[in-house]
C-alpha positions as CSV (number, residue, x, y, z in Angstrom):
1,X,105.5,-131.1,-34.8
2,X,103.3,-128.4,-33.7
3,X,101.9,-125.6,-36.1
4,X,104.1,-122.9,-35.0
5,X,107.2,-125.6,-35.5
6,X,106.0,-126.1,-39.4
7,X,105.9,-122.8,-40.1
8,X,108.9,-121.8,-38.6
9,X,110.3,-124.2,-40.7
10,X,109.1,-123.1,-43.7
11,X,106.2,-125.5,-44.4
12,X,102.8,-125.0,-45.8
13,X,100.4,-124.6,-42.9
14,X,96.5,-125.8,-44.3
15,X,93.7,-123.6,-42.8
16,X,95.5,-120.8,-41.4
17,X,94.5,-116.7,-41.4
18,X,95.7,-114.7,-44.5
19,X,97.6,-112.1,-43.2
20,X,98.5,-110.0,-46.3
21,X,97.8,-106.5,-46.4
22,X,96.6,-105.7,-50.5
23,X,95.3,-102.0,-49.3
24,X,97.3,-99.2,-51.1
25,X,99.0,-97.4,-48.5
26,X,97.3,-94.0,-50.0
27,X,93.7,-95.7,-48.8
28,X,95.4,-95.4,-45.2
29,X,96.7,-92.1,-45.5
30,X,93.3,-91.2,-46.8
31,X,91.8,-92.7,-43.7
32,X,94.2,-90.8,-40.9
33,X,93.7,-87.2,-43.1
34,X,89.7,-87.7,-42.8
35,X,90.1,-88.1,-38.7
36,X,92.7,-85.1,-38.4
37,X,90.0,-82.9,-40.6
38,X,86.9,-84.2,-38.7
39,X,89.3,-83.5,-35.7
40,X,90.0,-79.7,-36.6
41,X,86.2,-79.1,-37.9
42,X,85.4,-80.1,-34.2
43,X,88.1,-77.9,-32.7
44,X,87.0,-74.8,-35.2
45,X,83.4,-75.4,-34.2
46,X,84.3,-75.5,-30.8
47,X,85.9,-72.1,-30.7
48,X,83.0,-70.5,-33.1
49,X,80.8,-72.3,-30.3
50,X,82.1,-70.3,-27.6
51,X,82.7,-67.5,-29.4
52,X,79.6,-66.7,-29.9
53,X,78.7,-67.6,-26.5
54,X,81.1,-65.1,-24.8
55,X,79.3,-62.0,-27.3
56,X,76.3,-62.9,-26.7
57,X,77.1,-63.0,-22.6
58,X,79.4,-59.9,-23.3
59,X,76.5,-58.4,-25.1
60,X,73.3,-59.6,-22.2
61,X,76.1,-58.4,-19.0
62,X,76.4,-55.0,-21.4
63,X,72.5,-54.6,-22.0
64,X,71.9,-55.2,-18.6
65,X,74.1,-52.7,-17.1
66,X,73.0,-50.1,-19.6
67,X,69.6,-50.7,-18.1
68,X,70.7,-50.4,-14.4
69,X,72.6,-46.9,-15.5
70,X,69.8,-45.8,-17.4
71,X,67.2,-46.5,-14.4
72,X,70.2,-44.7,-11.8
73,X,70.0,-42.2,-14.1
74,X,66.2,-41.9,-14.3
75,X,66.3,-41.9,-10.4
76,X,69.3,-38.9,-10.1
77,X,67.2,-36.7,-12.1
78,X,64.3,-37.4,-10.4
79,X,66.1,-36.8,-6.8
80,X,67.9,-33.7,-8.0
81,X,64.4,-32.3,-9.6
82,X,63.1,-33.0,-5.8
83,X,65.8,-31.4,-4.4
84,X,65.5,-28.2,-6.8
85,X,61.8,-28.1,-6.2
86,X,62.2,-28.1,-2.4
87,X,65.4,-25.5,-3.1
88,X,62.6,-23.5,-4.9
89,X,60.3,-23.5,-1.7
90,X,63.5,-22.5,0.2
91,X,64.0,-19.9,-1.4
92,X,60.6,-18.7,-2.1
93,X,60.3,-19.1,2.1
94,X,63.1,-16.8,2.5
95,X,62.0,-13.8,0.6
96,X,58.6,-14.4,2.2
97,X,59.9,-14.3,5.5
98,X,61.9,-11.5,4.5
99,X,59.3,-9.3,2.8
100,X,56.8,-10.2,5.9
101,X,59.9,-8.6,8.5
102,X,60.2,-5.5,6.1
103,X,56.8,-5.1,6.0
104,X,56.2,-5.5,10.1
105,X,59.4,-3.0,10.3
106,X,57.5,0.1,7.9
107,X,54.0,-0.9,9.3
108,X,54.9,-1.1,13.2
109,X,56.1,3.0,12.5
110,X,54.2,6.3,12.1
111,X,56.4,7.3,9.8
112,X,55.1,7.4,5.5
113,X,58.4,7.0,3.9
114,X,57.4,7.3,0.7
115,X,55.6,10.3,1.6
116,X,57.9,11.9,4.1
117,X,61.1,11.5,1.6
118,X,60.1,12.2,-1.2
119,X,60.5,16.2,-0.2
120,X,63.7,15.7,1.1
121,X,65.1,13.7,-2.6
122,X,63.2,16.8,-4.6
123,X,65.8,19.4,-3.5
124,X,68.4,17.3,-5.3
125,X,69.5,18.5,-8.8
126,X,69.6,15.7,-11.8
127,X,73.3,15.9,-11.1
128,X,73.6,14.8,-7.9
129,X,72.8,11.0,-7.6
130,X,71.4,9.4,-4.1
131,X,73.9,6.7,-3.9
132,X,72.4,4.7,-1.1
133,X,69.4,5.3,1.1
134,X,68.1,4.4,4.8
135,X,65.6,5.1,7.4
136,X,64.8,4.9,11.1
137,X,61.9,5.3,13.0
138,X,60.4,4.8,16.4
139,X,57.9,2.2,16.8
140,X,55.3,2.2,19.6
141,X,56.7,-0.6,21.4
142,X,59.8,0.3,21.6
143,X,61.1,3.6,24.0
144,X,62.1,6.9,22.2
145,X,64.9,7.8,20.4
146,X,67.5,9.8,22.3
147,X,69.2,12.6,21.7
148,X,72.8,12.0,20.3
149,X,74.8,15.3,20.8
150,X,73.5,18.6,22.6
151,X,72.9,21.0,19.8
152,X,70.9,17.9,17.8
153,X,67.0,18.6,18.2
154,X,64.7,15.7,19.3
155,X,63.8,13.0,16.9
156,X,61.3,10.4,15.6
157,X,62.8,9.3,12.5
158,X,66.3,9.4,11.1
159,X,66.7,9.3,7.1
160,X,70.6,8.5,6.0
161,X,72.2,9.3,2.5
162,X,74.8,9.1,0.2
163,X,74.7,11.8,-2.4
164,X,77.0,11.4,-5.0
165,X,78.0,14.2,-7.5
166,X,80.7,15.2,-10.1
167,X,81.6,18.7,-8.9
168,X,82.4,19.3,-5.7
169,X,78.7,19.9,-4.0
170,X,76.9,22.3,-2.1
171,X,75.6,20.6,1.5
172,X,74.2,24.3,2.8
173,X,71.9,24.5,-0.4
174,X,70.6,21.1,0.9
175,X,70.4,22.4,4.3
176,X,68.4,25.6,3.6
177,X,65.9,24.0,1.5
178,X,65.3,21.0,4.0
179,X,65.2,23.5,7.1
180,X,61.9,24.8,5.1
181,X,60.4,21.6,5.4
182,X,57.7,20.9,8.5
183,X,59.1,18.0,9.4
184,X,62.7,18.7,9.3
185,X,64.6,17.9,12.4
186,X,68.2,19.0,12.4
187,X,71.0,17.3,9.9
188,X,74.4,16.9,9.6
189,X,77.2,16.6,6.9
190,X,78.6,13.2,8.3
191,X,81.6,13.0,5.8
192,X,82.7,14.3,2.1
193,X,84.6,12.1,0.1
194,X,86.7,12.4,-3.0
195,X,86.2,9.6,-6.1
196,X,88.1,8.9,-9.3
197,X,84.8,10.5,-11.0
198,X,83.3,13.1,-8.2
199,X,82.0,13.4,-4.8
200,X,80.5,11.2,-2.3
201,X,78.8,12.6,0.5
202,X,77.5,11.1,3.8
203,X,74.1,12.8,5.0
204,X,72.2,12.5,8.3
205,X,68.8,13.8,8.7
206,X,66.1,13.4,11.7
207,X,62.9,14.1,11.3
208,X,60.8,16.1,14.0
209,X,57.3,14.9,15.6
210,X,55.4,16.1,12.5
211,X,56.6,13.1,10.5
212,X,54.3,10.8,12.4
213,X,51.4,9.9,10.5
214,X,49.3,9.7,13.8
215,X,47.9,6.2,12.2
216,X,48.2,4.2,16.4
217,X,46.8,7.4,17.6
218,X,48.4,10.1,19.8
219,X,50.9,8.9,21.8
220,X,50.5,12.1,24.5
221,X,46.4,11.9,24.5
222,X,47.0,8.1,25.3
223,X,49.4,8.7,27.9
């Protein structure tokens, strides 16, 4: 009879394995709780683990772009402080350019404006206002001025002006004291003009062959 046979039977088998289990069952349960804690510590460190990693990328990717903004930045100021400075030259160019072709225009005449219109303003009362002032002149290299209407007398120079006053004015006053003048031409009331607060009237006055200052010498010993 075999081993397996006895005990099957019910007999005492000599020498065999104890197979009794004398552990509380509370020594197991202790066991399996200790795993599942050690389990979820792991998990929780885990996740604090990456966590922390993702801020501190989040925060490096953040820091980094700041410093490429800050640098774009840095460079757009720099490029619109260029771009202002050569703006500035521009512009500084322009009225150069501008005040150089004013000044060519009065120095290429024989005409002293400053001279040869201040007369002309002095007949004006305080109450009537020069709106708006310009001048002509011949220049040596360019041909004569012409004659624009039969009864005008010849011309060098051509002074235009806006007079503006409150009541209505008195163009013949202007005329009499301008005729007295050496180098008054001929003029002419181009328009009058009523405003909301006055008058506005149009002059035109040419100047005769006094008003050259002879500066490029006399045009008719020359010729």
């Amino acid at each position: 009879m075999s081993r397996r046979d006895s005990r099957d039977a019910g007999a005492l088998v000599l020498g065999g394995v104890p197979r009794a289990n004398l552990m509380p069952p509370e020594v197991a349960l202790q066991k399996k709780e200790r795993g599942r804690r050690r389990g979820l510590i792991t998990a929780v460190i885990a996740v604090v683990v990456l966590t922390v990693a993702g801020i501190v990328g989040s925060t490096f990717i953040a820091a980094t772009a700041e410093l490429r903004l800050t640098d774009e930045r840095r460079t757009t100021e720099e490029l619109l402080a260029t771009q202002l400075e050569f703006s500035q030259v521009t512009q500084v160019r322009g009225q150069l350019e501008s005040i150089t072709e004013v000044r060519n225009q009065l120095g290429s005449v024989e005409v002293l404006w400053q001279d040869t219109i201040s007369p002309y303003l002095a007949v004006l009362t305080p109450a009537e206002t020069v709106a708006s002032l310009a001048f002509e002149a011949e220049t040596p290299a360019e041909p004569a001025f012409t004659l624009t209407g039969p009864l005008r007398s010849p011309r060098v120079a051509t002074i235009r002006m806006v007079i503006v006053t409150a009541e209505l004015p008195t163009p013949y006053s202007w005329y009499r004291a301008w005729e007295k003048l050496e180098t008054f031409g001929d003029a002419s009331i181009d328009s009058i003009t009523l405003l909301e607060s006055g008058y506005e009237t149009a002059v035109t006055i040419n100047l005769n062959d006094l008003a050259r200052s002879q500066r490029f010498g006399d045009t008719e010993e020359t010729e």
